[in-house]
C-alpha positions as CSV (number, residue, x, y, z in Angstrom):
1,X,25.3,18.6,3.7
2,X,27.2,15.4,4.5
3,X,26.9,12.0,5.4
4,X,28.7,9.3,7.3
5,X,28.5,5.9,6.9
6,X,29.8,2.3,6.6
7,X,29.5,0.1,3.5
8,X,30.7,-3.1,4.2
9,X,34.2,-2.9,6.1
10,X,34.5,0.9,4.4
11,X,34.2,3.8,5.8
12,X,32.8,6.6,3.4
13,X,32.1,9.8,3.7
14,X,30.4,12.1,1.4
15,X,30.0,16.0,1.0
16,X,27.7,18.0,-1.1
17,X,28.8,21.6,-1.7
18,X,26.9,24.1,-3.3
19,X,28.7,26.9,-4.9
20,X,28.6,29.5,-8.3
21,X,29.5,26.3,-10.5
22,X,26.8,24.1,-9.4
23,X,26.8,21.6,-7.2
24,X,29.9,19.5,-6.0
25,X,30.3,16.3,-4.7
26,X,33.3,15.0,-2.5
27,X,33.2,11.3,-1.4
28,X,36.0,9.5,0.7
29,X,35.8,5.8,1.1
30,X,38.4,4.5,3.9
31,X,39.5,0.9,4.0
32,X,42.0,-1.0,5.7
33,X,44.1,-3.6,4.4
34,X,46.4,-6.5,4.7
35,X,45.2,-7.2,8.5
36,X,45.0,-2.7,9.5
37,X,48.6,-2.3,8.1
38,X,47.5,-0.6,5.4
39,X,44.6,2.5,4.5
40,X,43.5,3.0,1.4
41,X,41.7,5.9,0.7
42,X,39.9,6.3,-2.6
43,X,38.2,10.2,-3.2
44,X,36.1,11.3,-5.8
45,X,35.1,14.5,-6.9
46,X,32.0,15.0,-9.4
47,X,30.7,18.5,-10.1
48,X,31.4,21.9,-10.9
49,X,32.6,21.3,-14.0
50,X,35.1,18.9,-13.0
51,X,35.9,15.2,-12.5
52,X,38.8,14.5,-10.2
53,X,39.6,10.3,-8.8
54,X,42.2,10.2,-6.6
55,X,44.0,7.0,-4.3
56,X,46.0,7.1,-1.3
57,X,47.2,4.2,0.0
58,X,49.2,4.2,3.3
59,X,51.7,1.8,5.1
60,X,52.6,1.1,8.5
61,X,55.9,0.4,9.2
């Protein structure tokens, strides 16, 4: 299952995965910054016996 939607001026998006471990949950949250010259993108991964945060932040030049 997944879900789009916006929160604010972020755009997140959210997966729920079912597999041998349990259930696992993906979630990207997409923002721009700095007047659009810059994305961030902040994921998080819960489940399946593990815990995962990562940030991506890209630059226009």
């Amino acid at each position: 299952m997944s879900t789009l939607r916006w929160d604010g001026d972020a755009l997140v998006v959210t997966w729920r995965i079912h597999g041998p471990d349990g259930e696992v949950t993906i979630s990207f949250r997409y923002e721009l910054q700095d007047g659009g010259r810059r994305l961030r993108a902040a994921e998080q991964l819960r489940g399946g016996g593990r815990d995962q945060d990562n940030l991506w932040v890209f630059e226009r030049r």
